[in-house]
C-alpha positions as CSV (number, residue, x, y, z in Angstrom):
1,X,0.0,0.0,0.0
2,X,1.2,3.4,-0.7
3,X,1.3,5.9,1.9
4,X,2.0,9.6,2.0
5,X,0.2,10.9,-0.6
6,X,-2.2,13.6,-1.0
7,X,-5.0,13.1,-4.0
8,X,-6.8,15.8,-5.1
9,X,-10.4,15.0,-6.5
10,X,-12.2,16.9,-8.9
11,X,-15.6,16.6,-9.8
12,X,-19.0,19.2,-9.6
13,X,-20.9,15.6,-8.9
14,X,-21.2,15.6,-5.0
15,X,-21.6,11.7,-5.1
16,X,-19.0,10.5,-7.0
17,X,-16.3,12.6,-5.0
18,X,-17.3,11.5,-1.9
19,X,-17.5,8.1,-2.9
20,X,-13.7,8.0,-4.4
21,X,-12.5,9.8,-1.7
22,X,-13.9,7.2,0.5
23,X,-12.0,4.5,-1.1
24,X,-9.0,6.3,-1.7
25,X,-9.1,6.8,2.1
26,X,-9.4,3.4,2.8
27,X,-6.4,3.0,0.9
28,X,-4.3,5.5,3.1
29,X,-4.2,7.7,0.8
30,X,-5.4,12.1,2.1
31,X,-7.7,13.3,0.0
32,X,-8.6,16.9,-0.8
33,X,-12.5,17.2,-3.0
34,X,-13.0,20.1,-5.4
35,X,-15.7,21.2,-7.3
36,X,-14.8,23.4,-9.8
37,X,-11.2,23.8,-11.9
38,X,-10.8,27.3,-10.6
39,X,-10.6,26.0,-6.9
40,X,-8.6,23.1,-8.3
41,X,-6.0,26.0,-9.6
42,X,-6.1,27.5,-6.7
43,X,-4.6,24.7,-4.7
44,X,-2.2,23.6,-7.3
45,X,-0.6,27.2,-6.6
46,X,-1.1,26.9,-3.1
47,X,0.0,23.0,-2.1
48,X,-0.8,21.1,-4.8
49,X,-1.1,17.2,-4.5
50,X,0.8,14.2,-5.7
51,X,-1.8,13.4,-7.7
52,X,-4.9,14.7,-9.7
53,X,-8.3,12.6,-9.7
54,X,-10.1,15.0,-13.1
55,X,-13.2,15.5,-14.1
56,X,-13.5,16.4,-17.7
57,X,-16.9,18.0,-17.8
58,X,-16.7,20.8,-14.9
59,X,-18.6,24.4,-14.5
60,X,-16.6,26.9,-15.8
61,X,-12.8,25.9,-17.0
62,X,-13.0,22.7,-17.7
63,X,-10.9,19.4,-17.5
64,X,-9.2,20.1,-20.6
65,X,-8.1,23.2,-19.8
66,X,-7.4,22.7,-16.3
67,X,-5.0,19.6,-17.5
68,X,-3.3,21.5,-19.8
69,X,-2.3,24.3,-17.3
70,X,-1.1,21.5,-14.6
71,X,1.5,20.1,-17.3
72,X,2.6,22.8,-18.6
73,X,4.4,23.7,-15.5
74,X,4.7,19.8,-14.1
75,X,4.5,16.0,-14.2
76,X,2.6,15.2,-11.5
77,X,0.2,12.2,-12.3
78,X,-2.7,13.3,-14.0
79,X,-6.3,10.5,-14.3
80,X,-8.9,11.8,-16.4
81,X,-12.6,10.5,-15.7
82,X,-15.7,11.6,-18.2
83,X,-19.0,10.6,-19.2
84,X,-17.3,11.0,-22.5
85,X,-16.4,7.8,-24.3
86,X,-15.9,8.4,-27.6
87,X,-12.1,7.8,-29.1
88,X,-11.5,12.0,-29.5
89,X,-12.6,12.2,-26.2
90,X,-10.1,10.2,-25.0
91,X,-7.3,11.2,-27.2
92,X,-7.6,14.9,-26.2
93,X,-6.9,13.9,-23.0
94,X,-3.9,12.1,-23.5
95,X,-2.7,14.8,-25.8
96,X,-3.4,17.8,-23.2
97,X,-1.2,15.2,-20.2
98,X,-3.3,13.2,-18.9
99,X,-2.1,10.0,-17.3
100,X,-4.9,8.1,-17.7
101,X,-9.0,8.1,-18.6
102,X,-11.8,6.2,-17.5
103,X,-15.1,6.9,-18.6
104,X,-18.5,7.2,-16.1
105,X,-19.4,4.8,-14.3
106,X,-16.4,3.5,-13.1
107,X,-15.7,1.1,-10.7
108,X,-14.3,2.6,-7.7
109,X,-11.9,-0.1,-6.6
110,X,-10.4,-0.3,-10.0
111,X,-9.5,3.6,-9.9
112,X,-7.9,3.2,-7.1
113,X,-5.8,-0.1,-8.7
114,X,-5.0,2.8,-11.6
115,X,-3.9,5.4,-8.9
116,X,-1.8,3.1,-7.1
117,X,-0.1,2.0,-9.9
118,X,0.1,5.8,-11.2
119,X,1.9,6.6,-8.0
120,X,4.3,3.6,-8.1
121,X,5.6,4.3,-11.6
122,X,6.3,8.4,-10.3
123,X,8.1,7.0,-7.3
124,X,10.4,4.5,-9.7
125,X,10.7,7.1,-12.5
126,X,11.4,10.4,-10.8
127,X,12.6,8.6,-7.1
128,X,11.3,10.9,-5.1
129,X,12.6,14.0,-7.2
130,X,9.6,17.1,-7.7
131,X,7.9,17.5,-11.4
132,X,9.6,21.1,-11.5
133,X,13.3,20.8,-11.5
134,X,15.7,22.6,-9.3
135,X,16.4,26.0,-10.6
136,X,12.8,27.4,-11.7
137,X,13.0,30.8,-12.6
138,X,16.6,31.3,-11.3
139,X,17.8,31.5,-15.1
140,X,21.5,30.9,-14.2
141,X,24.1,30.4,-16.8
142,X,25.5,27.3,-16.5
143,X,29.6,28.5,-17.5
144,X,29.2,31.1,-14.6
145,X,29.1,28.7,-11.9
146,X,32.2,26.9,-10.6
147,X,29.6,24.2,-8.7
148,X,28.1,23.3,-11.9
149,X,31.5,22.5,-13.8
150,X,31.2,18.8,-13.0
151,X,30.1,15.5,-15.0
152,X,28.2,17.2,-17.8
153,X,26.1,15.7,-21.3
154,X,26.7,18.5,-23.6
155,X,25.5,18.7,-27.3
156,X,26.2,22.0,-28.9
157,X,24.8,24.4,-27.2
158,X,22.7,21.9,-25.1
159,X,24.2,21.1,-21.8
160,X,22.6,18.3,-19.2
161,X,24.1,18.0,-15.6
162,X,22.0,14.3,-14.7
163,X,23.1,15.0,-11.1
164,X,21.2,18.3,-10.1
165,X,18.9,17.4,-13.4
166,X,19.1,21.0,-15.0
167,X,18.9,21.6,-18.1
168,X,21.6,24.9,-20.0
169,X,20.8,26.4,-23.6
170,X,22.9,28.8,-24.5
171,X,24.5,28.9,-20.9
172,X,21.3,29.8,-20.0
173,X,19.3,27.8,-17.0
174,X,15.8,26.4,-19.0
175,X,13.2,25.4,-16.5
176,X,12.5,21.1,-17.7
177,X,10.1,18.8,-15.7
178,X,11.3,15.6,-15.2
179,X,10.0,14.2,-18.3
180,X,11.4,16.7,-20.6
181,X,14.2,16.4,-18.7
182,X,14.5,12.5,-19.5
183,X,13.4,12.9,-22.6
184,X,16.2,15.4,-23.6
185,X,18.7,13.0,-22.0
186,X,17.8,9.9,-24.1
187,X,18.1,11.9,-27.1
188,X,21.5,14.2,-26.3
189,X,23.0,10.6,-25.3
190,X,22.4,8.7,-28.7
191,X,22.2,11.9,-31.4
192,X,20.9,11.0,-34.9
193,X,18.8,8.1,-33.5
194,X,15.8,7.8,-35.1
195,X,13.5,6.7,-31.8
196,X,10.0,5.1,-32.6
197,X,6.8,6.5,-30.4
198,X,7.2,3.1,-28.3
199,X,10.8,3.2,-28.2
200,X,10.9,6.9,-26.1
201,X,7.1,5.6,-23.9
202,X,9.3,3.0,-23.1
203,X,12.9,4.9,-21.9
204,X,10.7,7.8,-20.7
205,X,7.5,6.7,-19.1
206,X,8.7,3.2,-18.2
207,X,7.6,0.1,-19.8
208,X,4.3,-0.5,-18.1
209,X,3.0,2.3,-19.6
210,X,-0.7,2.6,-20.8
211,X,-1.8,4.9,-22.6
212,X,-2.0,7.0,-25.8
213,X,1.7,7.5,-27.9
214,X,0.5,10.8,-28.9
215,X,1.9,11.7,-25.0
216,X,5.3,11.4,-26.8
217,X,4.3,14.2,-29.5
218,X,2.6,16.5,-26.6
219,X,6.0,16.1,-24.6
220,X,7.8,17.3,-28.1
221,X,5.6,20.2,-28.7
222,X,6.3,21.0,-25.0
223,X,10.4,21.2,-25.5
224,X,10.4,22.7,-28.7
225,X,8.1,25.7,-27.0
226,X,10.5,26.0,-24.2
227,X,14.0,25.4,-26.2
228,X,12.7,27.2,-30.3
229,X,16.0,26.0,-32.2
230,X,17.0,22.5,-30.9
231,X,17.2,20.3,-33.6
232,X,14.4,17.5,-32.6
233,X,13.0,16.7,-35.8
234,X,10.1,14.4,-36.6
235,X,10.8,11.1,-38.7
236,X,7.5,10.5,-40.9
237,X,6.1,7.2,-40.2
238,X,8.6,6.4,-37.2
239,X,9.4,9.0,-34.2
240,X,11.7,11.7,-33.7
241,X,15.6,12.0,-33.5
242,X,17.9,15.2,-32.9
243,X,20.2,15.9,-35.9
244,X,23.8,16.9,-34.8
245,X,24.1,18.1,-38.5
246,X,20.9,20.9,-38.2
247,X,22.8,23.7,-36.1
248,X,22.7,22.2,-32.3
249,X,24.3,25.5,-31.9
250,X,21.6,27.4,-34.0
């Protein structure tokens, strides 16, 4: 049984939160019920939780958009649940960083078998690190401190230090969550390798992955937004790879 971890639950439908946040209690687990998305937002800048139990289909903002702003800063385990079952449905929500979906009614029991193993795959992948990497905001250049001199992946103008997991471009400190962190170290430590979608679920979410592999594009899209000239391209039909022949140093 996991202990120790707060889940936040999300969901205008008074009956269904209270009766996940009953089982998740069994379970050990705190629980913290919501509403609406703005409250939701409210406690992710406040104290967020370890991990987010969505509702799509919410007053106001809703699941989509409420998803989208909690990965855009972080990694923290996102499951999806909606009355909405068609395949778009579902692959939106993969897309915009969700974890997982499950469509209404649900069995209780096996969301919490989905949460559990959510939270055991974060605790192996990241062990124990926090979504946001160390140095958010601080936008410190990476050649002007003596401390950060040490073992180094470099590629161009792309330096990783794996130890403190920060992430340079241009000497400059680029704020990565752990995934794009990972991500960026698969591909700076075989350049030119053409990855497949499964290859890079695989050596970045873990192999007992399930979901959608359009996570992989979302987590692209993501990096190229926060680095604009590295050199991942896309490889029709296959995956993505980053060139060492395209301008690292563009």
């Amino acid at each position: 049984m996991l202990t120790n971890y707060r889940i936040a639950v999300v969901d205008d439908d008074q009956h269904i939160r209270h009766l996940v946040e009953m089982y998740l209690r069994k379970e050990g687990y705190e629980t913290i019920g919501m509403e609406s998305a703005e409250e939701a937002l409210a406690l992710w800048r406040t104290n967020p939780p370890d991990l987010w139990v969505l509702d799509i289909m919410l007053p106001g903002m809703d699941g989509y958009e409420l998803c989208r702003r909690i990965r855009s800063e972080a990694e923290v385990p996102i499951i999806m649940i909606s009355a909405k079952d068609t395949e778009v449905d579902k692959i939106l929500g993969l897309e915009l960083g969700g974890d997982d979906y499950m469509v209404k009614p649900f069995s209780p029991r096996e969301l919490v078998a989905r949460i559990n193993r959510q939270l055991k795959r974060w605790n192996k992948l990241n062990q124990g690190e926090e979504g946001m990497l160390p140095g958010h905001g601080t936008g410190t250049a990476v050649g002007s401190d003596p401390a950060l001199q040490g073992a180094r992946l470099e590629l161009g103008e792309l330096k990783l230090l794996p130890e403190e997991r920060r992430v340079f471009w241009q000497e400059t400190e680029v704020d990565m969550t752990s995934k794009e962190f990972t991500m960026l170290k698969v591909f700076i430590e075989q350049p030119n390798r053409a990855f497949t979608r499964s290859d890079l679920l695989t050596l970045v979410w873990g192999d007992d992955y399930f979901g959608s592999d359009r996570a992989v594009d979302h987590l692209i899209k993501r990096i190229r937004k926060k680095i604009e000239h590295l050199p991942i391209e896309s490889v029709w039909g296959h995956g993505y790879r980053m060139r060492t022949d395209r301008g690292v140093n563009a």
